[in-house]
N, C-alpha and C positions, 0 to 999 in steps of 0.2 A: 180402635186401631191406633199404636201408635205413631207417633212424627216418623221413627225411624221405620217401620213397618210401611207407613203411607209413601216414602218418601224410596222406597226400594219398588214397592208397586209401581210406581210412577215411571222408573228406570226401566223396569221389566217392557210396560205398555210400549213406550219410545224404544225400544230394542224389536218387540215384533212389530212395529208399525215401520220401521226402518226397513226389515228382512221382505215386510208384503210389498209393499209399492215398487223397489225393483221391480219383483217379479214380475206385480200387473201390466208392469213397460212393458217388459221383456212378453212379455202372452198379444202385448199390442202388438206390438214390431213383428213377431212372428204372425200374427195375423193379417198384419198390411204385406210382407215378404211371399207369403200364401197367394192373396188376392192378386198380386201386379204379377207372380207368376204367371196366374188363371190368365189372366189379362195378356196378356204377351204370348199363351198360347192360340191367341185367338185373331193375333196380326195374320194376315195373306200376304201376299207379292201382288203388287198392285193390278188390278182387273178382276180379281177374286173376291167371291164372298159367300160365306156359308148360309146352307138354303134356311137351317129354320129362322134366323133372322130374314130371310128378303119372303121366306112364304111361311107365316108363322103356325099356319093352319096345318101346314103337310107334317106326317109321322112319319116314324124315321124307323129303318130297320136295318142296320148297314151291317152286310153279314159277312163282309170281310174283315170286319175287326172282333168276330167269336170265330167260333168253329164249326158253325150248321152254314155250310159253303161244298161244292163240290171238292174243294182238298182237305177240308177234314181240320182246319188248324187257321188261326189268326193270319194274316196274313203281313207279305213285308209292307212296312210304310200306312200302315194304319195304324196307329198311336192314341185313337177318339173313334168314338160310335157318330163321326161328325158327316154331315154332307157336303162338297162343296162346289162350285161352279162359277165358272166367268161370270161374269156382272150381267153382259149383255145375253147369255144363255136363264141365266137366272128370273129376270125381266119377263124374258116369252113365258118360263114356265111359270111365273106368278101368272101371267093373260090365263093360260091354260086353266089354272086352279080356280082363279075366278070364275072364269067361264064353266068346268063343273059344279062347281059349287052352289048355283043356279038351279043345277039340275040333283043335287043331294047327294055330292060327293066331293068326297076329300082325296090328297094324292099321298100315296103311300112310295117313299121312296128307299132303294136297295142299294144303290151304290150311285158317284156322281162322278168326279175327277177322283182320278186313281192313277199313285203315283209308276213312275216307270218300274220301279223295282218291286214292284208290287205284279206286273204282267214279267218280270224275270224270277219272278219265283213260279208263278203257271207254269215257265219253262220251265226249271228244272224240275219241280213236280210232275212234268209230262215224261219225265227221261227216264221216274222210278217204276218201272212196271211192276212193281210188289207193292207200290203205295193205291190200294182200291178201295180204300175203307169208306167211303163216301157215293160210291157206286149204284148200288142199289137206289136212294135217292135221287139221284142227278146225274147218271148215267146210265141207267140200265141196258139200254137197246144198242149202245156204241159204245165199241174199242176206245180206251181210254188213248191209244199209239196214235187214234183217227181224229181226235179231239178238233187238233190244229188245220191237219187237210179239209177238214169239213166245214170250217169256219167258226166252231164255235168258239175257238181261242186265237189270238192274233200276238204273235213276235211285237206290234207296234199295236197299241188300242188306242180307238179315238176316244177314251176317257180320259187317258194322259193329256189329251189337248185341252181339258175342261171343258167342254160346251157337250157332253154325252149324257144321259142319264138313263138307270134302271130304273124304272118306276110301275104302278098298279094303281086300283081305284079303290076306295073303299067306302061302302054306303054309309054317308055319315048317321045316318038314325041308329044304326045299328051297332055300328064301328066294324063290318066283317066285310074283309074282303071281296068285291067282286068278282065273280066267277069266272075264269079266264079261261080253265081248260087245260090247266097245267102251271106250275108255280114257278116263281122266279129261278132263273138258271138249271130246269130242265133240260139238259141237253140233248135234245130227241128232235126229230121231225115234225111231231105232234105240237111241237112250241112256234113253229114258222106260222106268218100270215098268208089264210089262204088253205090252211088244211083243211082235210074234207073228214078226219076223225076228231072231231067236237061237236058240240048240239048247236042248234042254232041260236041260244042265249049265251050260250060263250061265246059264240063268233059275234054276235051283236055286242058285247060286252069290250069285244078288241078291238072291235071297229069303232064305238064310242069313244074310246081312249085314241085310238088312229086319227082319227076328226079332228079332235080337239089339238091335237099338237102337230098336227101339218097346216091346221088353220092358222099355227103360230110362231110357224117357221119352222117346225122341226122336222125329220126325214125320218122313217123305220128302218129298222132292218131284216132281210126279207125271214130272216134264222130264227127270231127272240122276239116275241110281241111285248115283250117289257123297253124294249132298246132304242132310244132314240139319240139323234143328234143335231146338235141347230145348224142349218143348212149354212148363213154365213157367218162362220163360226170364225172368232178374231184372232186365233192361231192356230190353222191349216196347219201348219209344217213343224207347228213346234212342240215338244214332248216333255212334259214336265216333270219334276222327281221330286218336287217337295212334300212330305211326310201330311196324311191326314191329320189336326192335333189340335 
């Protein structure tokens, strides 16, 4: 090779070694810009915190943010498959999880704090009576016009206060669901605690989960054997609208 040959190589090398290293910056920087985003969606408003960090063991199914839900469609203010709840709601349901876990179960959760406009979109999905695509699943036996009168939907939900939560059990050996008698947000009769159409290993199955989370402060609801809420919950009166994310 010669001087003049080697000495144009040389020029070439220091031209693409110039052009790569930006970039590599540039690929960092956007990679630290990515993470501190992730990172900042995962602040609360102070008393909050998302359950799979405070119960790392419970699985998560939050079906308001797909579209296998009684309205058929994502819903508003869900942004993440995330769950979340007050600190101090959060706390009892780790006791609870513990305390199954004991006995060879994990807690499977459906939904937790849910922001207001997320129960104003129920409403105006209750206003469209041509919207029933969802029916057959989780409504079969009732008027979808009856949803509200009957309880199964509330103008104001105590999940908006953060301390409420859907949840199930699941055998951990197996990972399958406990046999409940009827699946998350059936809305039927057949889903109240107390019915006389299930067998009596679902009803022992509801009752197992009832124990456990009135042992630890939480209350039922008499409509939804998935439904509970912490009895002295640290915002009674207050209704929150900040986005799942």
């Amino acid at each position: 090779m010669t001087h003049t040959v080697r000495k144009l190589a040389l020029i070439v090398i220091a031209l693409s070694l110039a052009l790569v290293v930006p970039t590599v910056g540039a690929q960092a920087a956007t990679s630290n810009i990515k993470k501190d985003t992730a990172e900042k969606k995962r602040e609360l408003p102070k008393g909050f915190v998302y359950l799979d960090e405070a119960i790392p063991t419970a699985i998560f199914d939050i079906r308001y943010y797909g579209d296998n839900n009684f309205v058929g469609a994502r819903i508003d203010g869900y942004k993440a498959p995330y769950a979340i709840l007050t600190s101090k709601a959060a706390s009892s349901l780790k006791s609870v999880s513990d305390e199954l876990a004991k006995k060879g179960y994990r807690l499977k959760i459906f939904d937790a704090y849910r922001p207001q406009k997320a129960v104003d979109h129920f409403i105006r999905w209750s206003k469209d009576a041509k919207d029933t695509k969802a029916k057959k699943s989780y409504y079969p036996n009732v008027a979808k016009k009856d949803l509200f009168k009957l309880g199964y939907l509330a103008s104001k939900s105590g999940h908006s206060r953060g301390s409420t939560v859907d949840l199930t059990l699941v055998i951990a050996k197996t990972g399958e669901e406990a046999d409940m008698g009827g699946s998350f947000d059936f809305l039927d009769p057949v889903s109240s605690h107390g019915t006389k159409k299930i067998t009596a290993k679902q009803t022992a199955n509801r009752t197992l989960l009832k124990k456990a989370m009135e042992k630890h402060g939480f209350k039922s609801y008499s409509k939804e054997w998935w439904h509970y809420t912490l009895r002295s919950e640290p915002y009674p009166k207050t209704y929150f609208n900040f986005n799942v994310e």
